[in-house]
Wavefront OBJ file of the C-alpha trace (Angstrom):
o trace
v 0.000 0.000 0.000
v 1.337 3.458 -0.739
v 1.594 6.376 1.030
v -0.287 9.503 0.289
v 2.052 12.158 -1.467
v 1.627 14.665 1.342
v 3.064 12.219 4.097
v 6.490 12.965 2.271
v 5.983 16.107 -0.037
v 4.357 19.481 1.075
v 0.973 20.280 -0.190
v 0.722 24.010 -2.280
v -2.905 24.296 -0.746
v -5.852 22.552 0.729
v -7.497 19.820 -1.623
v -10.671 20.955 -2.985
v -13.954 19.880 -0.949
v -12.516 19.883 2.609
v -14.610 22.241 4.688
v -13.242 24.655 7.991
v -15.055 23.022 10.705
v -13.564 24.591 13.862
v -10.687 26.999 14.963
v -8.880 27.338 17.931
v -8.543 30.334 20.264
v -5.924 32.853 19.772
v -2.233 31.439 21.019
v 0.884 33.750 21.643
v 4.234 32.710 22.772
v 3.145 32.389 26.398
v -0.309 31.024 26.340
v 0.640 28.492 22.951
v -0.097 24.470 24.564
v 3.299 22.776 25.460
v 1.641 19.615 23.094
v 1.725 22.489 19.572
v 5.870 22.665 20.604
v 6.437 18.988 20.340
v 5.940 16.540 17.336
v 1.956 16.150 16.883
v -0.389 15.261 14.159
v -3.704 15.829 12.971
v -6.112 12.293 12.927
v -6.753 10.938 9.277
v -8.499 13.103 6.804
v -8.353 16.220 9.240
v -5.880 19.112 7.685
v -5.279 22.603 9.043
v -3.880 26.159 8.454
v -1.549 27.641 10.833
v -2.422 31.416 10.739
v 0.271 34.015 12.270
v -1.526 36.893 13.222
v 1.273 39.215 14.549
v 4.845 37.793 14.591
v 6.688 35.017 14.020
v 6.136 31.339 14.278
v 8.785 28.301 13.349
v 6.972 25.494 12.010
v 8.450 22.251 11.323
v 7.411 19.145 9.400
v 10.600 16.289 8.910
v 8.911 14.277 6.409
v 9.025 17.041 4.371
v 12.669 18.871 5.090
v 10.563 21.578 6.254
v 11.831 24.219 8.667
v 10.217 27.544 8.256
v 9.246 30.815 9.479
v 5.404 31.110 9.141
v 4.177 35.191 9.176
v 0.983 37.413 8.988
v -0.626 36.397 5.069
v 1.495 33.124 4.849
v -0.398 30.254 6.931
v 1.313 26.693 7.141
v -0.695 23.736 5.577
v -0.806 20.396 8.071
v -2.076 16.901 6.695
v -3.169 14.245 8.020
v -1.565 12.680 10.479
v 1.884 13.957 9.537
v 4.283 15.003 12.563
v 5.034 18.609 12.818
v 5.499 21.455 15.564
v 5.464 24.833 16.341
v 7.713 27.407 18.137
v 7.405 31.204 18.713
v 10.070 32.895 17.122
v 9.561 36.053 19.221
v 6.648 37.673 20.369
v 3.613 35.573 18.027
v 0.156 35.513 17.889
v -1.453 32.899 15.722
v -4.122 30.390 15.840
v -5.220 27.050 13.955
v -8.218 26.113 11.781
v -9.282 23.021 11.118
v -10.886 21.239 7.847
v -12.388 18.192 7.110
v -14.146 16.696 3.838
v -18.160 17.178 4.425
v -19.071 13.479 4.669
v -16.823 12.665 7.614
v -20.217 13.703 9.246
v -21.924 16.387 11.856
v -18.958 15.573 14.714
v -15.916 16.869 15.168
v -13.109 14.869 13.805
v -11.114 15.538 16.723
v -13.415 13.657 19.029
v -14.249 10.771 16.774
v -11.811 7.463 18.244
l 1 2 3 4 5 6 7 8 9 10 11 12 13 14 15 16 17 18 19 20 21 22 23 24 25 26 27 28 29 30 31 32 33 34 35 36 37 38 39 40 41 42 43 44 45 46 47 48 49 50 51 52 53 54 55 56 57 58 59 60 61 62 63 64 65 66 67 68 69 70 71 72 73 74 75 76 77 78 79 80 81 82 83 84 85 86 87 88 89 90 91 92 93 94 95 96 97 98 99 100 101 102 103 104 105 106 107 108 109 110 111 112 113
């Protein structure tokens, strides 16, 4: 069985049909969860944009060779379940929104086992 292409290759955007179904509360450098600094992943089919509102934010991905510096009007793209974390780079504020395709149903992803 072979992997998706985005478990070893970043994505240019979102694929087409997956829907924002919930956002987090604004983060800065003291207030960001301890689990967004260490290696995490999304569960399967859930993807999300890192936005940087003010600031800057380090986000890294090692399947990809990605180590970058995420600012205002250039959000990160996360796939499923592919390891990646966060680090203020400075003063940052920035949140996380969330996206699913429709017809993973009514829940939240996040709280399906």
């Amino acid at each position: 069985m072979s992997l998706p292409d985005y478990v070893n290759h970043r994505p240019q955007s979102l694929p087409e049909g997956v829907v924002a179904y919930r956002r987090t509360g604004e983060f800065d450098q003291d207030t960001m969860p301890a689990k967004m600094r260490n290696a995490h992943s999304t569960k399967p089919g859930v993807w999300a944009l890192i936005h940087v509102l003010e600031g800057q934010l380090r986000y890294s991905v090692p399947s990809w060779g990605e180590d970058v510096i995420l600012v205002p009007g250039t959000p990160g793209i996360v796939a499923p379940t592919v390891e990646h974390n966060v680090e203020p780079h400075g003063a940052v504020r920035m949140f996380v929104e969330f996206y699913a395709a429709p017809d993973q149903g009514p829940t939240d992803p996040h709280t399906q086992a």
